[in-house]
N, C-alpha and C positions, 0 to 999 in steps of 0.2 A: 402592334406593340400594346394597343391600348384593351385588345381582347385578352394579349398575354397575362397583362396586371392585374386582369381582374379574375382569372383564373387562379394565378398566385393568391391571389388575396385571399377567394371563397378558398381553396386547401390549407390555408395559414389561418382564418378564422374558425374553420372547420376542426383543426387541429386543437386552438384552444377551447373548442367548447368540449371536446372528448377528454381535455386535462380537467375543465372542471369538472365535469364528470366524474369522472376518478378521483376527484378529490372530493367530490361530497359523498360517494360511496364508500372511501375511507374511513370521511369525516362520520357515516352513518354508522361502524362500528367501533369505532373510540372516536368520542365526541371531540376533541381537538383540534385546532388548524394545522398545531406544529408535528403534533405525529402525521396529521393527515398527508402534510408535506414529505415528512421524511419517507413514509410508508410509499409515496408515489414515486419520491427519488429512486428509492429501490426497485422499482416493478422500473422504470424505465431504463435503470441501469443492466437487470436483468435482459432486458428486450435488445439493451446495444452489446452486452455480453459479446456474442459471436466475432463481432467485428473490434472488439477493444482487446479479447485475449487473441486473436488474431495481430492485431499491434502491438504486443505486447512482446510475441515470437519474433515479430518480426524485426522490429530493437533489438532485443539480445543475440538475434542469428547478426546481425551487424555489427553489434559487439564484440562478439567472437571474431568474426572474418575480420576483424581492424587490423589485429599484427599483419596478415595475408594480404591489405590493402594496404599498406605502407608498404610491405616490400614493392609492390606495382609499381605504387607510386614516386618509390625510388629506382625504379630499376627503368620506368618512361619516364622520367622528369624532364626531357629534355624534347618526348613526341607526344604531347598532346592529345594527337588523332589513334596513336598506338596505342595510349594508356585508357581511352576511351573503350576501344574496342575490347582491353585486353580486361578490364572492370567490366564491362558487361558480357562478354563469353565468364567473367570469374562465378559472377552474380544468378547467370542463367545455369552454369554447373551446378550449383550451389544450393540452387531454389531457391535465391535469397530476392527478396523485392525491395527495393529501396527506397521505395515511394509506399510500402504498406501501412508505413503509420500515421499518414495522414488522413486518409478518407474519416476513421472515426471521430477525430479531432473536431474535422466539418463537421459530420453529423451532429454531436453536440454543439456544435455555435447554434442550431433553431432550436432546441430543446431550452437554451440559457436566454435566447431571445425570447422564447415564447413564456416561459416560466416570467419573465420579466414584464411581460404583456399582460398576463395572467391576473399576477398581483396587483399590480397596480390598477385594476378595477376589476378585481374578482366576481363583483357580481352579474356583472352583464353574462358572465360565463356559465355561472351555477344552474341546474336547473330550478325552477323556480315554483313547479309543481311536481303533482307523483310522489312516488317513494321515497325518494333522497331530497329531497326540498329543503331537506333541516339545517343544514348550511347557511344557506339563503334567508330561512324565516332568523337563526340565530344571529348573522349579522346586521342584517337590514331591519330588526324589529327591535334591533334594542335603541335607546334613548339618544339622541342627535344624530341618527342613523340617515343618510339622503341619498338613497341607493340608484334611485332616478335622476337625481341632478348631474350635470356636467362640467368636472369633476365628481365623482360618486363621493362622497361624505362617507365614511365608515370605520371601524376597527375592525383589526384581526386578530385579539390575544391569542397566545401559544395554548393557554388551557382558557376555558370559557369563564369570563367574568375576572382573567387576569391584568396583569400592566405592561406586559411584554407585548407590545402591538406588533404583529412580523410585517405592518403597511409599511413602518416608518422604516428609517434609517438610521445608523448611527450619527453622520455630519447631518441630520436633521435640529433642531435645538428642541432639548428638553428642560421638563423645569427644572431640575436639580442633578448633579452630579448622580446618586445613587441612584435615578430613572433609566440615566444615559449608559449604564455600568450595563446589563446583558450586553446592548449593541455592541461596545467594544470590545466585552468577552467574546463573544462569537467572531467577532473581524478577528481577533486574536488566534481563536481556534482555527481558522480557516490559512493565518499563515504559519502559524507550526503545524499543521499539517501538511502542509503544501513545500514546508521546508527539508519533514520530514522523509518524505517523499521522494523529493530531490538527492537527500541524502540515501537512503536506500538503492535508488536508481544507482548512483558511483560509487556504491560499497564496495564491488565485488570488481571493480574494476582497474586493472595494472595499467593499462595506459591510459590517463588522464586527459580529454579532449579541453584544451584551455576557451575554447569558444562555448563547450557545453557546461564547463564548470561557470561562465558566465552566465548565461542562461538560467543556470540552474539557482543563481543568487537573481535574478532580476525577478523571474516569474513568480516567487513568493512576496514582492515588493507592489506588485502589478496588481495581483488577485486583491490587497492590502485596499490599492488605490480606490483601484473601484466597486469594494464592498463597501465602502467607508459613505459612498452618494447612492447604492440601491438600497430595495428593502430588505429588511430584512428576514423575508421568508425565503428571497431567492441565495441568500448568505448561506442561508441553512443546509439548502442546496447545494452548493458547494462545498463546506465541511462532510455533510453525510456524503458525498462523491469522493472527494480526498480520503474518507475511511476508505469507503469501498476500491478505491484504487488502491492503497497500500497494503489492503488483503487478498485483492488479487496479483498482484505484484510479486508477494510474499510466496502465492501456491504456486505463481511460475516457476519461484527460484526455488524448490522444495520439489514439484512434479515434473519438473523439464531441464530446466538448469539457471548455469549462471555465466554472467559474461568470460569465467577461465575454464568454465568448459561444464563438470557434474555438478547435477541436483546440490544443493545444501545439504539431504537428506542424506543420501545416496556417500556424501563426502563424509559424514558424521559416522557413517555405518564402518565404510570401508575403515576407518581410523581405529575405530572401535578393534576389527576382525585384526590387524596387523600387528594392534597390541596383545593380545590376546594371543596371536599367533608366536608372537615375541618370548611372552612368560614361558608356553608350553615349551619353546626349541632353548631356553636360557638352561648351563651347566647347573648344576647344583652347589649352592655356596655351603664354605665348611664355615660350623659354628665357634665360636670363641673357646666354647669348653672344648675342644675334640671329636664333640659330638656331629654325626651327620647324619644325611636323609636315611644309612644304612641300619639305624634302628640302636638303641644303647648297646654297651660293649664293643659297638664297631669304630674303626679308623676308618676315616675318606681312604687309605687303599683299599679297605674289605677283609682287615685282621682285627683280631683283639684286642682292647683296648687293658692295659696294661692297670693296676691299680697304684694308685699314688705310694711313694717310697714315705718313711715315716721320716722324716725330719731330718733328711742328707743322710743317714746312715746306710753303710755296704752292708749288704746280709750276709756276704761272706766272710768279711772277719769276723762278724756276729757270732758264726759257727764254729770260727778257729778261737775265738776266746775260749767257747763252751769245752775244746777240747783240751785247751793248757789246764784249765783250771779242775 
């Protein structure tokens, strides 16, 4: 057990020294901690890519099979051991996996831990010589800087020589109100994002799970809690993931579908062709004057159109006067 832990450990220290890495190679073509952050969020999120649009199918293919799993589960409610069996022959037909959306979920829990490890004493991570060192000389050399002591002493402004430290936290105490004002902007962002999110997820969806519409008000409340005691680089972290979540979110339901079945796209298009199919097969309207699509002079039956009478008068008596007289 105790060879175990120390294995874990050199693979989990290991891990953080390859973040900072990647962050001072960032940091070494825009000088920034806060892009260096966001720009790493993204290369990570691309790397879990496979296995998050993979959960992402795999949610909405369960979405769909719900009305199909309620019949089940009304049709066994009463055998347990049947509806068992009769859910997983549905799910194995199906190619549906019901446990797929978890594994990537895990996989981010050590990426948020280690991000969290990270910051909180950045520099033991950086390298500290070589090519990318400039991270390292930038924090640790500026003024009350104690990159060796324990606790490490340091800032992390967002842009160099800024007041946005990403070390601190928003429940941290700052001197003034308008210092404390980013942090809570960001905890801010991070739960309208994340509410958004939530709401996106149950757009598209006719049966409303009351457990997941729970869920779906807690976890923006949760993310709230405990961005509010970390720092705020790993905050950061989490809004640039909630972007990135709600635009791949957004391609699934445009490239693949949605929980009532076609693409957004695909639904927009078809709509599109049915009216358009509509105009072309619609009778042709007669217009107010007499006029129709049959071109001037013509009646909607395809005769003559007659010329207006001058003012009630018969033209035959017209002609019978001319003759008395």
């Amino acid at each position: 057990m105790y060879i175990l832990g120390n294995i874990i450990g050199d693979i989990f220290g290991s891990f953080l020294h390859a973040l900072g890495y990647l962050l001072a190679v960032f940091y070494s073509v825009i000088p920034s901690a806060g892009i260096a952050i966001i720009l790493l969020t993204v290369l990570l999120r691309l790397i879990v890519y496979p296995l998050t649009a993979k959960q992402a199918k795999s949610m909405l293919s369960m979405q769909q099979a719900q009305p199909e799993i309620k019949k089940l589960q009304a049709k066994y409610k009463d055998d347990k051991q049947k509806l068992n069996e009769e859910m997983m022959a549905f799910y194995k037909e199906n190619q549906i996996n019901p446990f797929g959306g978890c594994l990537p979920l895990l996989l981010q829990m050590p990426i948020f831990i280690s991000l969290y490890r990270l910051l909180r004493s950045i520099p033991q991570y950086l390298p500290q010589t070589g090519r990318f060192n400039g991270f390292y000389n930038e924090i640790c050399h500026t003024a009350g800087a104690k990159c060796s002591a324990s606790p490490a002493v340091y800032k992390l402004p967002f842009f160099n020589n800024g007041t946005f430290d990403l070390h601190l936290s928003a429940g941290k105490g700052h001197d003034s109100i308008v210092a404390a004002l980013p942090y809570w902007g960001l905890v801010a962002l991070v739960v309208i994002t994340a509410f958004y999110q939530q709401k996106q997820t149950m757009r598209f969806q006719t049966q409303v799970n009351a457990q997941m519409q729970m869920v779906g008000k807690i976890m923006p409340l949760f993310f709230a809690f405990i961005s509010i005691n970390i720092p705020a680089g790993v905050v950061l972290y989490f809004f640039v993931s909630n972007l990135w979540q709600i635009g791949q979110q957004e391609v699934v339901y445009r490239k693949i579908g949605t929980p009532n079945g076609e693409p957004v796209g695909k639904k927009a298009k078809a709509a599109a062709i049915e009216a358009k199919s509509r105009e072309a097969t619609a009778p042709p309207e007669i217009e107010s004057g007499g006029k129709s699509p049959g071109g001037p002079g013509k009646t909607a039956s395809g005769g003559s159109k007659q010329a207006p009478k001058a003012s009630g008068q018969d033209p035959n008596r017209a002609r019978k006067r001319k003759r008395k007289k």
